[in-house]
N, C-alpha and C positions, 0 to 999 in steps of 0.2 A: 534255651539254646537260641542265637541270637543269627538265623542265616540269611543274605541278601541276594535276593536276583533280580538278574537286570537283565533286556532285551529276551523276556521269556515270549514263546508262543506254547500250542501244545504239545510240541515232543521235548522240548530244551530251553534252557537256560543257557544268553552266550557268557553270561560271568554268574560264579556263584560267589560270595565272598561268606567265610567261615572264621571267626575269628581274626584274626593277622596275615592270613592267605585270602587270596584269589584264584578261583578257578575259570580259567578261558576252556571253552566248548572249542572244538577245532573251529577255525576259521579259516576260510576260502575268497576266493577273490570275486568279484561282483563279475566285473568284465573278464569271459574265460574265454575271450578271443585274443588273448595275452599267450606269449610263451610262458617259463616258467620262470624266471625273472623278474619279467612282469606283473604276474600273477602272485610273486612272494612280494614284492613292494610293495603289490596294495594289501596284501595280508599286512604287513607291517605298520602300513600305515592303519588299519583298523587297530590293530593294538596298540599304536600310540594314542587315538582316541576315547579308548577303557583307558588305557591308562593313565590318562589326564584326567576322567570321569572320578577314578579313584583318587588321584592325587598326587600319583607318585610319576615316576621315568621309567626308561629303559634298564637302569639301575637293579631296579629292584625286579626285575624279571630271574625266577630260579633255576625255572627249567623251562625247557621246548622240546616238543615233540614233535619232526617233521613227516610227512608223511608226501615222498611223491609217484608218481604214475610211471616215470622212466628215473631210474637211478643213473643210466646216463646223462641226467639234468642235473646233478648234484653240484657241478660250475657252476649253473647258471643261476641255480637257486643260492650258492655261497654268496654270488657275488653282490648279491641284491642284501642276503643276509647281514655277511660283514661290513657292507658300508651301514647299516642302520644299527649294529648293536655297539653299545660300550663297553661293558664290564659282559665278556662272556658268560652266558648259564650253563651249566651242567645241559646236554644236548644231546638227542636222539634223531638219526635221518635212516627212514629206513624204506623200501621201496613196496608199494602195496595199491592191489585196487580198490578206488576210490568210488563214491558215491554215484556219483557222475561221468558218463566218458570225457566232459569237456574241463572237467578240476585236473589238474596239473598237480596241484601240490595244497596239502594243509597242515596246519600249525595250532598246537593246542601248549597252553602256557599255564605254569602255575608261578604267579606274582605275590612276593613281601608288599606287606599294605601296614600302614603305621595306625 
């Protein structure tokens, strides 16, 4: 069994890769002096840099699981989302408390890998 991680410490792995899948660990924004908006573009933007790491785009993203603090953000977080995705994935946004009081929102992705 052939499984790869990358940016492990000791509780997680942020990608695991299994075969022809990808698994993203939730990701959260660095700077959470950000709205939710904000705070979803730099999530995004971390996942364009796994997913450059692997090889692939936005494309091959399958699913997203988002997870945010106020579901009355669900605008603010689309709007950040729809400008950065292509090819929509199968998508989950559901409203829950988060790790941290200052995380706004996190996103956990299962990515096609060639």
């Amino acid at each position: 069994m052939n499984i790869q991680r990358f940016d492990t410490n000791a509780r997680l792995s942020r990608v695991v890769v299994h075969g022809n899948t990808a698994y993203f660990s939730g990701l959260t924004a660095d700077d959470r002096g950000k709205d939710t908006q904000g705070q979803t573009a730099e999530i995004l933007a971390k996942a364009d840099a796994y997913l450059e790491t692997l090889g692939v785009d936005r494309n091959a993203v399958l699913s997203a699981t988002i997870w945010l603090r106020d579901i009355g953000d669900f605008d603010l977080m689309n709007a950040a989302w729809t400008a950065w995705i292509d090819a929509p994935p199968a998508r989950a946004t559901v409203e829950a408390v988060l790790g941290l009081p200052d995380i706004r929102v996190e996103i956990q992705f299962t990515v096609a890998i060639a």
